[in-house]
C-alpha positions in Angstrom: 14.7 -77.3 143.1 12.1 -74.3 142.1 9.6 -73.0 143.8 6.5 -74.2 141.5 4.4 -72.2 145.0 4.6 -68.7 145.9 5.6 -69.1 149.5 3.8 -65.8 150.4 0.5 -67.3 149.4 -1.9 -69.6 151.5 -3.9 -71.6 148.7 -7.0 -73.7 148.8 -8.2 -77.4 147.1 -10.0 -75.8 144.5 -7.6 -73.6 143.2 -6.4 -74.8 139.5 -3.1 -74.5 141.1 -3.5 -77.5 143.2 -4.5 -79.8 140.0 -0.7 -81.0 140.4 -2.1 -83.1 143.2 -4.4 -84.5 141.3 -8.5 -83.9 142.3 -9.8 -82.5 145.3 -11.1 -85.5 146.3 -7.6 -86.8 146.6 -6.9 -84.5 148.9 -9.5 -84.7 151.0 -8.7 -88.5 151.3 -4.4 -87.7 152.0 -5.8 -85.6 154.8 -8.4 -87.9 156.2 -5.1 -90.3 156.1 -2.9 -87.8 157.3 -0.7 -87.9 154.0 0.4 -85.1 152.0 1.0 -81.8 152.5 0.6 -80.0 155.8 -2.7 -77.8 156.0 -4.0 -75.5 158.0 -7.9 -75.2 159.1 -9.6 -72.4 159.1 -13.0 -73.1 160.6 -14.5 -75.4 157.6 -11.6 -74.4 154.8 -8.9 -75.7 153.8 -5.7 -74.2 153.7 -2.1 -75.0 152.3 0.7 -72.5 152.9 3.0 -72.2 149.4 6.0 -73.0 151.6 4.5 -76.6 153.0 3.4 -77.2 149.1 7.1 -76.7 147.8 8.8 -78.1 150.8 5.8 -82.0 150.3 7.5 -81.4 146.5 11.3 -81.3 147.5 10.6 -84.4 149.7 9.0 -86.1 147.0 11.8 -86.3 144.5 13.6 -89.1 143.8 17.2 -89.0 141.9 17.7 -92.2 139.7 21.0 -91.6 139.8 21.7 -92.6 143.4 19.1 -95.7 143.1 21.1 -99.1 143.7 20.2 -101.6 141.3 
């Protein structure tokens, strides 16, 4: 699968990027419910590395053409 995130990047809720995700409101609640990607806190920020964004991705896909009926 591509990389969507540069893995040399450490990005933050409100960057457009993180719109795949939905709102940031979302993520606030997957963190509060310790779902989603892995983050990092720095003080009162929020931080995701690129690598833990594309690595929640891979783990997220799902290949119809191994689904049993």
């Amino acid at each position: 699968m591509a990389n969507i995130f540069d893995a040399d990047r450490m990005y933050f809720p409100e960057d457009p990027e993180m719109r795949v995700f939905g709102s940031i409101e979302k993520l606030a609640q997957w963190r509060h419910r310790n779902v989603g990607p892995a983050f990092i806190r720095i003080g009162r920020r929020i931080g995701y590395y690129g690598t833990d964004l594309n690595a929640y991705l891979s783990n997220q896909r799902t290949d119809p053409s191994t689904e049993v009926a």
